[in-house]
N, C-alpha and C positions, 0 to 999 in steps of 0.2 A: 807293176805300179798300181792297178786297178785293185789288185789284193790288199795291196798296203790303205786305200784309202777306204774300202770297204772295210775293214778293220777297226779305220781309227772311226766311221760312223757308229759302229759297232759300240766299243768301250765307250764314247761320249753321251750315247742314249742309255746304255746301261746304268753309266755315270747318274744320270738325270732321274731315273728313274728309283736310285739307291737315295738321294738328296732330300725328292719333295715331301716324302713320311717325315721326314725328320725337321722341314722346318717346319710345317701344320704342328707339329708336338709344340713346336717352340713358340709357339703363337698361341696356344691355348691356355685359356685360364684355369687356374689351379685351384682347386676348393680343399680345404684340410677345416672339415668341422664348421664351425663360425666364419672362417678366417678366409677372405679370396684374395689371390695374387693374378693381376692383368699383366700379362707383358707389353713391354714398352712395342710393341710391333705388332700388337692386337690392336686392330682397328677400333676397339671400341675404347683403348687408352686414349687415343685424343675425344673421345666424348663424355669423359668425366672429368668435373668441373667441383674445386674445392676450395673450401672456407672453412676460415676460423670460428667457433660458437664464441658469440659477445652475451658480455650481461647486461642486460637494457632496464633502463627506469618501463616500469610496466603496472598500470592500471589497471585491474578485472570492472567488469562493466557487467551490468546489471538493467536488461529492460522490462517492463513491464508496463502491460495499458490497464488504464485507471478511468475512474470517474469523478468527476468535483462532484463535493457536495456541501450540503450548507452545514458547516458544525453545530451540534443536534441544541446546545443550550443557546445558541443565537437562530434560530429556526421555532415557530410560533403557529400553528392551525389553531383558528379561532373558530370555536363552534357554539352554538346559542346551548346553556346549559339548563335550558327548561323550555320546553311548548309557550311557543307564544307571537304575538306579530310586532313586526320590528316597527318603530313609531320616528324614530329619528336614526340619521347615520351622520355622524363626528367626521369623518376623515374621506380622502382619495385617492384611487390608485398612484400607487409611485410618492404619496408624500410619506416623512419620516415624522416616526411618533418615539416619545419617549415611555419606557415603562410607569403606569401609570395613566396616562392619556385615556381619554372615553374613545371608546371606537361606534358603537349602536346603543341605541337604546328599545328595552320589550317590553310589551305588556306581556306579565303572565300569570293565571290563576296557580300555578305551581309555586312561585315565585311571592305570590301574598299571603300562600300558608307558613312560606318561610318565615316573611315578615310577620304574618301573627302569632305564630310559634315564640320570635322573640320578643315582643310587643307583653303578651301575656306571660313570658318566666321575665319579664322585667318587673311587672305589677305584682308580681309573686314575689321576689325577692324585697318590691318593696314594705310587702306590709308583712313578710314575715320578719323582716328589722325592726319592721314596728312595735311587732307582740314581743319580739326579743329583746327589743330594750326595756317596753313594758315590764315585762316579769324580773327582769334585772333591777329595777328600781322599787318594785313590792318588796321583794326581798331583801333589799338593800335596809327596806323602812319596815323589814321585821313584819309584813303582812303578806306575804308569796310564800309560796310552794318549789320547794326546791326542783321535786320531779318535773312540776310546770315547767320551771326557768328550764333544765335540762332538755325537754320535748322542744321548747321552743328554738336553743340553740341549734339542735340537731335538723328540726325544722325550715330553719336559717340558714345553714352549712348545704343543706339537699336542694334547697331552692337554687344559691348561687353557684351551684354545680350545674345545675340546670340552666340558666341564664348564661353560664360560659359557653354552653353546647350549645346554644341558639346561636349568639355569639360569634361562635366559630363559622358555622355553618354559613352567615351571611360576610365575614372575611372572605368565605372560598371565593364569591363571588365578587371580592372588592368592594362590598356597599356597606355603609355605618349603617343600615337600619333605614331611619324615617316611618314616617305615618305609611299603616297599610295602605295598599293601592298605588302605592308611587312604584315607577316602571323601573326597573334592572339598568342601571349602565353597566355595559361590558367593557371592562378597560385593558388594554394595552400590557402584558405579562413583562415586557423585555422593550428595550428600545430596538428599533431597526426601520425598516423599510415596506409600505404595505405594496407586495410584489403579487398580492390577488387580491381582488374586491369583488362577492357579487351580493353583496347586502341592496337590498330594492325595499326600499320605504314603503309600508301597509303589507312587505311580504310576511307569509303565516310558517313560522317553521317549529317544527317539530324536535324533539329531546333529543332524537337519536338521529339527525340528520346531518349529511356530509360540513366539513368545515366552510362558513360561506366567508371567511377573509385566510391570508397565510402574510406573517410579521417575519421579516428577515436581516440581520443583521450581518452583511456580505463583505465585509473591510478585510476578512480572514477566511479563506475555508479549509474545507480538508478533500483531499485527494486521495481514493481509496484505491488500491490497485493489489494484486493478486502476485508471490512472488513463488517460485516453484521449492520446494522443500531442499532439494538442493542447492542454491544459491542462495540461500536463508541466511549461509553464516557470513555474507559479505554486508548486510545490510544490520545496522546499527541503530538503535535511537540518539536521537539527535546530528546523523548523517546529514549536511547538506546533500540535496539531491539536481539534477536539472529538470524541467518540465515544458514538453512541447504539445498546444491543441493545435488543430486543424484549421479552428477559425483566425489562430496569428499565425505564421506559420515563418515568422521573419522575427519573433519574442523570444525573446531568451528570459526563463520565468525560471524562478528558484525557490525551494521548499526544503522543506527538514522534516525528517522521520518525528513522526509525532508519537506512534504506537505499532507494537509490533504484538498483532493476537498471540495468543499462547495455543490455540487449536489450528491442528492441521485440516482443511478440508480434505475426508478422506477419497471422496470424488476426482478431486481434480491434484489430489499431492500437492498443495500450496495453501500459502500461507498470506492471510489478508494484514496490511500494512497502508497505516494512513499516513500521511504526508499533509502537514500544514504551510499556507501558501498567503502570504500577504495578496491583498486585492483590491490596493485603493479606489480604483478606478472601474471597479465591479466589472469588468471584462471578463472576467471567469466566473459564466453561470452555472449553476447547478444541472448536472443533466448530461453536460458536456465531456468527449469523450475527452482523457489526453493518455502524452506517454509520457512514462518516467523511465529517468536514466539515471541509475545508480552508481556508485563508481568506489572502489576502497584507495587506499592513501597509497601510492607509489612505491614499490620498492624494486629493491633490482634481483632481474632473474634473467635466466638465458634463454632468449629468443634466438629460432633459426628460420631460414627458408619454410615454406612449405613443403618445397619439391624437393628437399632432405629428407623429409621424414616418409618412412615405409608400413605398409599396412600386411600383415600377414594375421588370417582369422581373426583374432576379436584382440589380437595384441598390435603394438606399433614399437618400429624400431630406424635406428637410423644405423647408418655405411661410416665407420672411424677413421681416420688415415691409421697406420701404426708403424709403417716404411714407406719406402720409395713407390712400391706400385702397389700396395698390401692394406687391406681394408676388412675391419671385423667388424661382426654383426652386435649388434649392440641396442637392449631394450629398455627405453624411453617410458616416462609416463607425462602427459600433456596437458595441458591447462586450455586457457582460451586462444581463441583461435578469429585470425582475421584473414582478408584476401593474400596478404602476402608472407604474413610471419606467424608464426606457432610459439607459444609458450611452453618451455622445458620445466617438470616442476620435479624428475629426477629422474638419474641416469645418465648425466653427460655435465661436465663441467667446464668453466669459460674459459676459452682458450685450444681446445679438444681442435682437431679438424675433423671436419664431416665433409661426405662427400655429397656436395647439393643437386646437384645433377649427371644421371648417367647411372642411376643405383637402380632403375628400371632392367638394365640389361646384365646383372646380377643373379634376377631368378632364375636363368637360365643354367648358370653354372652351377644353383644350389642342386 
């Protein structure tokens, strides 16, 4: 009897021992190339977790930090355009002038050679009219000299060439002229805003001295910001854009692609882009930093997980369903990317199942 039972412990351990190789095989995951098969009895089959790829309405987004600025033909540095001391000042910080408006007024010996420069091709042009219609009327009455008349006109014609270049020259500065010695007013280029003032009455300043007022017209500016050469072709003129500073930070402020340079900085691989911004209420000073958010017009593409998508060296790819427990490797190329979803821009189409979690324990079989 004791034969018999030592026997049957016998075959039953043998038994057991002929079994457990063979279910470990049955358990293991199979790798054929691309392609892995989990058995439904591999522990790590209940840890892969799978979805369908959808096509989603999707925005690429575009940020970049920028600075306002005053756009350049409503923006005015006033500076005294000849040596001289300022005798009277027109205006005050913070009041609005129109182009045209006196801002200062200067005395300057610079300033009165202008004026007698045209003072004298005035008195020149006048009496060469004079001799000119003179000799016009000798000849007329058959007692002139042709060649005369002719010096005369040519005379005539050089003088009021001359008299337009004095002319001009006292345009530059906005003044009709007047009797030498009358003081320069310096008037107003542009209408806007005087956002500097340091004119000081009896003060002596010089030709080539800093600007002592700045004229600004701020109802509009421009927002200059830097966008990287890659992201370039998302960004359009005439793009609505959004725009957040730090001094609102609860505004929702909106602008449009005004210009996009045509130079790359070769520094920084970007590309400068202004954005103009209504600013009735002049809250957006010059100087100040903001960011801009770009964004292209919606269209539909296939977003997935993140935690679908796999990273091998400098490629990515994602886990396919293809059967029942059967999953092939499959290379993805990607777009933008947020905390939770990734943009497929090819490689996988809507509908596909991928496997979104559990494709970590994958490399093992590879």
């Amino acid at each position: 009897m004791k034969k018999v039972i030592l026997s049957s412990i016998i075959l039953f351990t043998a038994s057991c021992k002929d079994n457990t190789p063979q279910q470990n095989k049955e358990q293991e995951i199979i790798t054929r190339g691309d392609v892995v098969i989990v058995p439904e009895n591999n522990p790590v089959f209940k840890k892969i977790k799978t979805q369908a790829a959808t096509e989603q309405e999707h925005s690429d987004g575009v940020v970049s930090a920028g600075t306002i600025q005053a756009i350049p033909n409503h923006y005015a540095e006033i500076a005294s355009p000849f040596s001289g001391r300022i005798t009277k000042s027109f205006i005050q910080l913070g009041q609005n002038v129109s182009a045209g408006s006196p801002l200062f007024e200067i005395i300057s010996s610079d300033y009165f050679s202008v004026q007698k420069d045209y003072t004298d091709a005035l008195n020149d042009v006048q009496l060469a009219e004079k001799n000119y219609r003179r000799q016009q009327d000798l000849v007329k009455h058959g007692v002139g000299i042709q060649k005369e008349l002719d010096e005369a006109e040519t005379d005539f014609k050089n003088k009021k060439t001359s008299l337009s270049n004095a002319s001009s020259a006292l345009k530059v500065y906005n003044s009709k002229g007047g009797g030498i010695g009358r003081p320069l007013v310096v008037r107003a280029p542009i209408n806007g805003e005087i956002i500097s003032n340091k004119i000081v009455n009896g003060q002596y300043l010089k030709g080539d001295a800093d600007p002592v007022m700045i004229i600004a017209e701020l109802s509009k500016v421009w927002i200059s910001g830097d966008v990287k050469e890659k992201d370039i072709r998302f960004v359009n003129k005439g793009d609505q854009v959004s725009v957040k500073v730090s001094a609102y930070p609860d505004r929702n402020i909106t602008g449009k692609v005004y210009h996009i340079n045509e130079i790359v900085d070769e520094d920084t691989r970007s590309i400068k882009v202004l954005i103009e911004c209504d600013n009735p209420d002049r809250k957006l000073k010059p100087g100040m930093y903001a960011t801009v958010n770009f964004s292209t017009t919606p269209e539909k593409t296939v977003m997935i997980p993140v935690t679908a998508l796999m990273q091998q060296d400098n490629s990515q790819y994602v886990w396919v369903k293809t059967g029942k427990s059967q999953y092939a490797k499959r290379s993805v190329n990607t777009g933008e990317t947020d905390q939770k979803t990734v943009r497929i821009t090819s490689g996988l189409q809507p509908g596909e199942t991928i496997m979104t979690e559990g494709g970590i324990y994958m490399l093992d079989a590879k």
